[in-house]
Rosetta silent file (secondary structure, phi, psi, omega in degrees, C-alpha in Angstrom):
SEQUENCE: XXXXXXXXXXXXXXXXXXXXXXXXXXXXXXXXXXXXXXXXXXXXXXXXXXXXXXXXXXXXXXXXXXXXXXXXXXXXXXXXXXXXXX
SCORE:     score description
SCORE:     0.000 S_00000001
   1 L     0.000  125.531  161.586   76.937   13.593 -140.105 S_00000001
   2 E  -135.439 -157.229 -143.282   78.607   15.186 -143.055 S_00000001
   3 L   -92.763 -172.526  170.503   78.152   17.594 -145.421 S_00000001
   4 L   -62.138  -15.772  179.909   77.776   17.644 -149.263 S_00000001
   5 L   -95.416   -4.263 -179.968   81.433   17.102 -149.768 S_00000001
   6 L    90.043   16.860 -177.665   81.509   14.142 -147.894 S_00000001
   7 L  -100.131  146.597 -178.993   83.250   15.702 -145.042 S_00000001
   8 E   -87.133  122.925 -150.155   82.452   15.325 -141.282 S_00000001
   9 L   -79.361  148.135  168.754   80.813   18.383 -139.934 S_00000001
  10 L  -123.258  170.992 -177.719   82.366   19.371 -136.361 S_00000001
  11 L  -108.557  117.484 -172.867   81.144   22.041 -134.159 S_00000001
  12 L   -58.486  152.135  175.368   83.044   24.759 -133.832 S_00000001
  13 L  -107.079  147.944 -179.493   84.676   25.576 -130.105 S_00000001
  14 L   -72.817  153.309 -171.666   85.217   29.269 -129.473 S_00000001
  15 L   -84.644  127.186 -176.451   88.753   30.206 -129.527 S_00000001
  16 L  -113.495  133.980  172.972   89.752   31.586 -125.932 S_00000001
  17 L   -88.740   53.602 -166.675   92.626   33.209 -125.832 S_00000001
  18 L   -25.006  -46.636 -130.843   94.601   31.077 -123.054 S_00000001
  19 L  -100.518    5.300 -178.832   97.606   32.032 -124.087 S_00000001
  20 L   -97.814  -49.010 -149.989   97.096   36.193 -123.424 S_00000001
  21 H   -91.439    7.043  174.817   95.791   35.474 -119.939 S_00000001
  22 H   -84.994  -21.396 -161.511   98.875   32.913 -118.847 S_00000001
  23 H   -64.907  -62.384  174.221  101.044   35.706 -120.525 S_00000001
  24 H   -16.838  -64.952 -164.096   98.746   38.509 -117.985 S_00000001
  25 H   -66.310  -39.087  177.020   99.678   36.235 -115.064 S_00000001
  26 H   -71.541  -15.565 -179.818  103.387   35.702 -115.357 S_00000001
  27 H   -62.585  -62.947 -157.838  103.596   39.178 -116.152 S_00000001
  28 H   -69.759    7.119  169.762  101.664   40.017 -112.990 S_00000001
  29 H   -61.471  -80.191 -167.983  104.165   37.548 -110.828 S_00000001
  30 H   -23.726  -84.838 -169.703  107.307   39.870 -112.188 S_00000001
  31 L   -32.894   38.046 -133.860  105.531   42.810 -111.781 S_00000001
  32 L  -152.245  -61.603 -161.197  105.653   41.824 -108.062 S_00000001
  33 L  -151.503    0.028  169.165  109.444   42.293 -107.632 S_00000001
  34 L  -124.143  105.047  159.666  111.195   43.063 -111.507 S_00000001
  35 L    50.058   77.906 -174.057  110.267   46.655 -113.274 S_00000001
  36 H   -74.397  -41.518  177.749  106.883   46.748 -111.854 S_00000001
  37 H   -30.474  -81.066 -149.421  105.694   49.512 -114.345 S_00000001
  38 H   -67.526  -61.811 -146.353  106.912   47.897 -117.361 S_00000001
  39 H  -104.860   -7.862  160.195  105.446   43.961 -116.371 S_00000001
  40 H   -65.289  -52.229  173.491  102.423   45.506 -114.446 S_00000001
  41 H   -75.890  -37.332  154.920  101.188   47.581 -117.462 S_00000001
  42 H   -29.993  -49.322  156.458  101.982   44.411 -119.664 S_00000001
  43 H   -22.488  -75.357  178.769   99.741   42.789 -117.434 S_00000001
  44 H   -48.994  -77.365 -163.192   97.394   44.993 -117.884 S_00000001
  45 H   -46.639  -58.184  172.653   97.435   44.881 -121.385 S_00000001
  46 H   -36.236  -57.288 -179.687   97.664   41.310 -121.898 S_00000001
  47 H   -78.674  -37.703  163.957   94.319   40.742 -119.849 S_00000001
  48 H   -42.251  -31.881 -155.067   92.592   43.755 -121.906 S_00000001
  49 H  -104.692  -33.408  139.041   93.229   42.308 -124.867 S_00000001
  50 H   -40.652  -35.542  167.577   91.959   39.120 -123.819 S_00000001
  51 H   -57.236  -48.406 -177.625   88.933   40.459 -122.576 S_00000001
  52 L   -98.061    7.745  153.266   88.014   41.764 -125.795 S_00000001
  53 L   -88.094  -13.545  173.412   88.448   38.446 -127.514 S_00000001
  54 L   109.959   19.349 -174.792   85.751   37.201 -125.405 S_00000001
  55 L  -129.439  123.104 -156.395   87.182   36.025 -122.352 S_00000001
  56 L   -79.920   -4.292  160.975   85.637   37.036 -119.136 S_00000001
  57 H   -62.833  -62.439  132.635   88.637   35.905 -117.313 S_00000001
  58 H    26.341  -31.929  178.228   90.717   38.443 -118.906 S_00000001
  59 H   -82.205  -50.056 -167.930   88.647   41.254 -116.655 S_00000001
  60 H   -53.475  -32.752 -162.751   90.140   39.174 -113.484 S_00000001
  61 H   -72.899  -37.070 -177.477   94.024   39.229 -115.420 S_00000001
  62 H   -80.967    6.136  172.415   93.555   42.897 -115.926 S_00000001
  63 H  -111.336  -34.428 -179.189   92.894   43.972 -111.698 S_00000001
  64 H   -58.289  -30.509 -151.277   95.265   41.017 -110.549 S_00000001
  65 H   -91.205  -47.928  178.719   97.966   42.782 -113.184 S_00000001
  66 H   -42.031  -54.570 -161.650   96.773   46.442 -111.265 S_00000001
  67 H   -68.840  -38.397  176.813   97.254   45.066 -107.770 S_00000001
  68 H   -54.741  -38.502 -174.370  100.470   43.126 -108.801 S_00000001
  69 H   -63.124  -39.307 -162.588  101.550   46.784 -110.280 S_00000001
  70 H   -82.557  -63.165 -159.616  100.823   48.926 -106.807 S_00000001
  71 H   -52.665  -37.003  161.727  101.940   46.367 -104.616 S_00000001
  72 H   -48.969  -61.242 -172.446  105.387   46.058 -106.742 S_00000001
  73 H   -69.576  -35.663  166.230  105.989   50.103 -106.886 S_00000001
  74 H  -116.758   39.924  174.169  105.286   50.143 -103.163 S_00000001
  75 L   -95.136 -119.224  131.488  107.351   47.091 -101.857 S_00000001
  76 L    66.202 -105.509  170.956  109.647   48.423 -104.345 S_00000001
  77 H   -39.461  -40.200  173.301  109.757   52.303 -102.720 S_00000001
  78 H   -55.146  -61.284  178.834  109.809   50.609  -99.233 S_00000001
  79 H   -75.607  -51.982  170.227  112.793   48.698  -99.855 S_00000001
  80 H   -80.418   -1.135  142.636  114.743   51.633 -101.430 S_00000001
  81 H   -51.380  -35.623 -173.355  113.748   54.149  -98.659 S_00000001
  82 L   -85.357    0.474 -157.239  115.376   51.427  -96.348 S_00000001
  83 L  -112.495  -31.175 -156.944  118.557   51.045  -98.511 S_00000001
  84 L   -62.759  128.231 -175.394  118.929   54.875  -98.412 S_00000001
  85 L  -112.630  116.065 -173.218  121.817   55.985  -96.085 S_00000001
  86 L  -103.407    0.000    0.000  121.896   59.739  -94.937 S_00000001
């Protein structure tokens, strides 16, 4: 169908913001075993700010990006308690 201009009307699709929650996930790999703070809170962010763009995945990117964060800082602590020589 189109419009008065002669143009064909399309229906808009909502824009999801794919590209915050692939950022969320590769953050929350790093944040696994590189600078968990820093790619854990990134994470974090990344899926927040998806979230509020409208994309209910974005709740899952922000708790995967938590759990990626603890489990990093206490592999992380684990490994440099074992490195420690007294």
């Amino acid at each position: 169908m189109n419009d008065i201009n002669g143009f064909q009307n399309t229906p808009q699709t909502p824009n999801k913001p794919t590209g915050l929650m692939i950022g969320s996930i590769i953050c929350s790999v790093l944040a696994l075993g590189v600078i968990p703070p820093l790619f854990g809170g990134l994470a974090i962010f990344l899926g927040y700010q998806a979230y509020k763009r409208d994309a209910g995945i974005g709740q899952v990117c922000m708790i995967i990006g938590g759990i990626a964060l603890i489990i990093g800082v206490v592999v992380g602590a684990l490994w440099g308690m074992e490195n420690i020589r007294f």
